[in-house]
N, C-alpha and C positions, 0 to 999 in steps of 0.2 A: 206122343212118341211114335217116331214113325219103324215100322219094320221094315229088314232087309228084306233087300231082292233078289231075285234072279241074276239082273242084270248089274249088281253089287259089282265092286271095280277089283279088280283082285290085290292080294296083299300088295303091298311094297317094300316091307321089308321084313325079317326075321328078327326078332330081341332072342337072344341067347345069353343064359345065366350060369354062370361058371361057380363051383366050387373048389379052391386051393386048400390043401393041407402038406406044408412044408413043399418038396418038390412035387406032390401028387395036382393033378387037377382032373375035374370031372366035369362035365355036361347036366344039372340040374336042371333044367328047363329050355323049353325050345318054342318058341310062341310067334306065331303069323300073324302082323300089325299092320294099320296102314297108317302108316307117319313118313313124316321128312326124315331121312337116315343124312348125317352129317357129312359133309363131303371129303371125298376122301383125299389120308396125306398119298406125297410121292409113291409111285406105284414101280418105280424105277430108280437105280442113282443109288441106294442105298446101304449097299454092299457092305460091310465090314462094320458098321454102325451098332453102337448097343442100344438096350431100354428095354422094353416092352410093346408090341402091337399084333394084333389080329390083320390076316391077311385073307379075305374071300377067294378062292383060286379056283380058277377051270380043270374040267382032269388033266389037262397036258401039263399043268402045273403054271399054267400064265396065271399072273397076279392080277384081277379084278379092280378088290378095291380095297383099300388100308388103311386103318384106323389106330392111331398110337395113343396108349395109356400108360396111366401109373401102372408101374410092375407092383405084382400081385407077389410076386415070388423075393421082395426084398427082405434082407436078413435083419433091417432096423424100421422102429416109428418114431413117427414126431412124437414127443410129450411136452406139457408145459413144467416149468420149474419155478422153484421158490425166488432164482436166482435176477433181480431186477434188471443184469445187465444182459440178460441171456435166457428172457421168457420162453423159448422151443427150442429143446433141443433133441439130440435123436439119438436114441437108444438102443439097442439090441434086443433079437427075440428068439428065442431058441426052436420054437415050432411056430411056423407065419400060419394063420390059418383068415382066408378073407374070399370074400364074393365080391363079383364083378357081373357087371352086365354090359354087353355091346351091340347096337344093331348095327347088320350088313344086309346089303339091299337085297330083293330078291331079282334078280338076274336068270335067264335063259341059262348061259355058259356054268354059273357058279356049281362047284361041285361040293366042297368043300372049305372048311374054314381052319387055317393055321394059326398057333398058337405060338409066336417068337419071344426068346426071352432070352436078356442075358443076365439073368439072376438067381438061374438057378446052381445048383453044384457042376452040375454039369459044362453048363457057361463059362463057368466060373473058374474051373479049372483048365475050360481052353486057352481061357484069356490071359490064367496067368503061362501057358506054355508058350503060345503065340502071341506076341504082343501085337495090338490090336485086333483080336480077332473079333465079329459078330456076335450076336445073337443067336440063336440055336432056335430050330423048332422042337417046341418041350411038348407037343401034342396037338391031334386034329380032328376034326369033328366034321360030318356030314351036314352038308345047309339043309337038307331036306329031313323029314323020319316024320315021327310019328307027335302029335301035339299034346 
């Protein structure tokens, strides 16, 4: 086994662990990795669109890099059924509670990590005042702190 060095290549990206509880979400883990971070979706263009994704940002609020996921904040799951013509179908849940993990690269500029989502109550009640409205940032976390 060989041991690090000195001259060891520095991180590349950040794995960040999320916990949701209903509309809540928190920051459980923050960990300095050195892997292939997946490449990022459209960093632009996107305006008014729902779903769920993590946005790396600079302090001026420029968009880095953007990574879309299953929304964590959905008010149904898949289950399977009895029902032979209609094996999954999807259910409701009255408190969503789920973990998620994302890495975003480590970048110079990045300051911060955004947390867009159009599923939660909050979303959810713009979209139904404005039709088509976006995604919402439901919360945001510092790239950098403590491991």
């Amino acid at each position: 086994m060989t041991e690090p060095t000195e001259e060891s290549s520095p991180p590349t990206a950040v794995r960040l662990i999320f916990a949701v509880e209903g509309d809540d979400v928190r920051l459980v883990s923050r960990q300095e990795v050195d892997v292939v971070v997946p490449p990022s979706d459209p960093v632009s263009g996107y305006e008014g669109e729902q779903g769920f994704w993590v946005e790396t940002r600079a302090a001026d609020e420029t968009t880095l890099h953007r990574r879309i996921l299953p929304d964590p904040f959905r008010l149904d799951v898949e289950v399977f059924t009895d029902d032979p013509t209609r094996s999954i179908a999807r259910t409701p849940v009255e408190q969503r509670r789920d973990t998620f993990a994302v890495l975003v690269p480590v970048e110079e500029e990045a300051d911060h990590v955004a947390l867009m989502s159009s599923g939660t109550a909050a979303a959810r009640a713009r979209t139904r005042a404005s039709a088509g409205a976006g995604a919402l940032e439901v919360a945001r976390f510092p790239v950098r702190g403590p491991r």
